[in-house]
C-alpha positions as a Markdown table, in Angstrom:
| # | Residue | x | y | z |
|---|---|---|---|---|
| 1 | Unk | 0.0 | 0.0 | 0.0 |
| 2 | Unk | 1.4 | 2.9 | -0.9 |
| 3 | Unk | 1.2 | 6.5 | 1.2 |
| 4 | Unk | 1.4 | 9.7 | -0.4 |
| 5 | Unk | 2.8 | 12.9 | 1.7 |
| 6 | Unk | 0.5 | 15.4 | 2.6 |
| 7 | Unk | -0.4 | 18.2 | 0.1 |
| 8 | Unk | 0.6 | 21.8 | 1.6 |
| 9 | Unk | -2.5 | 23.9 | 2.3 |
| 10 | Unk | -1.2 | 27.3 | 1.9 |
| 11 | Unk | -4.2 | 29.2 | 0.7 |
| 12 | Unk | -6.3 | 27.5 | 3.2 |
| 13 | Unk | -4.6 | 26.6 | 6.7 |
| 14 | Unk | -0.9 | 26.5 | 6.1 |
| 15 | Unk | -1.1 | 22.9 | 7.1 |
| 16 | Unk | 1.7 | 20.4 | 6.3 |
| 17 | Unk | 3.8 | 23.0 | 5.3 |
| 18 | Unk | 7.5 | 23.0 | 6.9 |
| 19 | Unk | 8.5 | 26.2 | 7.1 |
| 20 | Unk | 11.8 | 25.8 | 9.0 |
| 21 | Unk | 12.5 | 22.8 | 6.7 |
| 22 | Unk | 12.4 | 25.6 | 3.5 |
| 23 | Unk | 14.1 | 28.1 | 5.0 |
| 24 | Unk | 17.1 | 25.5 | 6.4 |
| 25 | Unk | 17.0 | 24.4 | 2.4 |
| 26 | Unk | 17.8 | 28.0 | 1.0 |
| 27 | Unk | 19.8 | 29.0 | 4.0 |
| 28 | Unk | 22.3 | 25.8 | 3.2 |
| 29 | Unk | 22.5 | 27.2 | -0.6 |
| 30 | Unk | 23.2 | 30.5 | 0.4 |
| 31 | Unk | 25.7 | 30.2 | 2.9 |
| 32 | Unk | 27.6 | 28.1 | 0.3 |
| 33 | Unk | 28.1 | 31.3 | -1.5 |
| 34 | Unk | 28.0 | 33.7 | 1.7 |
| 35 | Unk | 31.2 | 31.4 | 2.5 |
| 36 | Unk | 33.3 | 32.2 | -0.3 |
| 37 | Unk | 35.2 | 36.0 | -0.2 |
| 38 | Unk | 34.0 | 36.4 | -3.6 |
| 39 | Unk | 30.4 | 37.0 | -2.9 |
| 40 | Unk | 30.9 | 38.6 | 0.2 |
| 41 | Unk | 29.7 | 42.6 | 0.6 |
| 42 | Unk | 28.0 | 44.6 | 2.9 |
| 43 | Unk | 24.4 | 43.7 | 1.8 |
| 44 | Unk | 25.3 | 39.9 | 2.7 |
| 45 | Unk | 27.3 | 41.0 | 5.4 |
| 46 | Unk | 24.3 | 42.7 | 7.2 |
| 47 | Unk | 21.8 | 39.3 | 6.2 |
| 48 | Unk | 23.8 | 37.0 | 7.8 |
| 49 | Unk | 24.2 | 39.6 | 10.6 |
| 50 | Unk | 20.0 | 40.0 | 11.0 |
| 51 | Unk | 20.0 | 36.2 | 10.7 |
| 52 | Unk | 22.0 | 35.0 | 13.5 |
| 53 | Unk | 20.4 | 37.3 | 15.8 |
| 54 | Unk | 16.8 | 36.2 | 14.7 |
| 55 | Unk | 18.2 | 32.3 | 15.3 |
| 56 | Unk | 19.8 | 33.3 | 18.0 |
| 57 | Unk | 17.2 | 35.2 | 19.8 |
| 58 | Unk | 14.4 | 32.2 | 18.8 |
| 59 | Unk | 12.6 | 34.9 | 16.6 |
| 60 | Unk | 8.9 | 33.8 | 15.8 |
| 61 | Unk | 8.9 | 32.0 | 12.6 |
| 62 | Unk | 7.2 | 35.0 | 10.8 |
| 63 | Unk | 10.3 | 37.2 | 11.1 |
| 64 | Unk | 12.9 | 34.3 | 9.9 |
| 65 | Unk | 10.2 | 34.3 | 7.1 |
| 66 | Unk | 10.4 | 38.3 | 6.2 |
| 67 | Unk | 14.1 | 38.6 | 6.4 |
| 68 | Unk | 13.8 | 36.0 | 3.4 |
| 69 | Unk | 11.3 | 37.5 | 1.9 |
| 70 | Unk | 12.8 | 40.7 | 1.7 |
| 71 | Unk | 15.7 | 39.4 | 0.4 |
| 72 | Unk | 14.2 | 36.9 | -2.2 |
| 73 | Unk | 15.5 | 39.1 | -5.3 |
| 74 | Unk | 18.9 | 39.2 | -4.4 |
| 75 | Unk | 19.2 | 35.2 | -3.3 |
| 76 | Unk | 17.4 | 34.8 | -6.9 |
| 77 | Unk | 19.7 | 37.1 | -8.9 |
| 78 | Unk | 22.4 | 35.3 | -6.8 |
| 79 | Unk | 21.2 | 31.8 | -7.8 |
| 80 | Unk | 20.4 | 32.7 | -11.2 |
| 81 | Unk | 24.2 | 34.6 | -11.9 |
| 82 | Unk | 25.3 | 30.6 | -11.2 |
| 83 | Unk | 22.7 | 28.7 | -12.7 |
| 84 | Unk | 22.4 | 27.0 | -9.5 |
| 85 | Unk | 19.0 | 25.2 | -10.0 |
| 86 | Unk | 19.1 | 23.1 | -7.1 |
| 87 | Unk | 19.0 | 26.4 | -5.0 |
| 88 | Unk | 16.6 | 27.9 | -7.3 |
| 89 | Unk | 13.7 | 25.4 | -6.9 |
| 90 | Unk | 14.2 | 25.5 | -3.2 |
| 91 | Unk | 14.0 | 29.2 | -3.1 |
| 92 | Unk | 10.5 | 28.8 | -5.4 |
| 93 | Unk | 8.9 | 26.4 | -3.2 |
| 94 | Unk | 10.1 | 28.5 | -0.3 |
| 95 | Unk | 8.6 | 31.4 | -2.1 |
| 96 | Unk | 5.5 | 29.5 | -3.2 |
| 97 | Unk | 4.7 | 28.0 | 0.1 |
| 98 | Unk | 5.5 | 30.2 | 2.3 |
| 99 | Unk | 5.6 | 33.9 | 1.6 |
């Protein structure tokens, strides 16, 4: 017999939707590049900055979410400047699921 996973709800409930789980997925891609001198720069500089303190201080979900969100043009052009598609579709189902 075979299971299937649950569907995400997003427009309904937000049920079965793992937000930490998509934001760990596009955190792991972007500190790939974040680690390398060559992308660093004061934008990145201040994310990662804003995003140890919102770990750090266990922030609510919801403002792990918008400090993505508010960034979600610069991880795409990022992404896209490397045709790095594995980090792309995890930023689109972060993107689609959660924001």
């Amino acid at each position: 017999m075979m299971t299937t996973a649950p569907v995400p709800e997003r427009y309904v409930s937000f049920a079965n939707i793992d937000f930490d789980g998509n934001m760990g997925e596009v955190l792991r891609h972007l500190r790939r590049y974040l680690g390398d001198p060559a992308h660093r720069n004061p934008l990145w500089e201040r994310f990662e900055r804003r995003m140890e303190k919102a770990v750090a201080d266990s922030l609510p979900v919801a403002d792990r979410l918008l400090l993505l969100h508010s960034h979600v043009y610069y991880m795409d052009e990022l992404f896209e400047e490397h045709d790095d598609e594995a980090a792309l579709a995890a930023l689109r189902k972060l993107e689609y699921e959660c924001f």
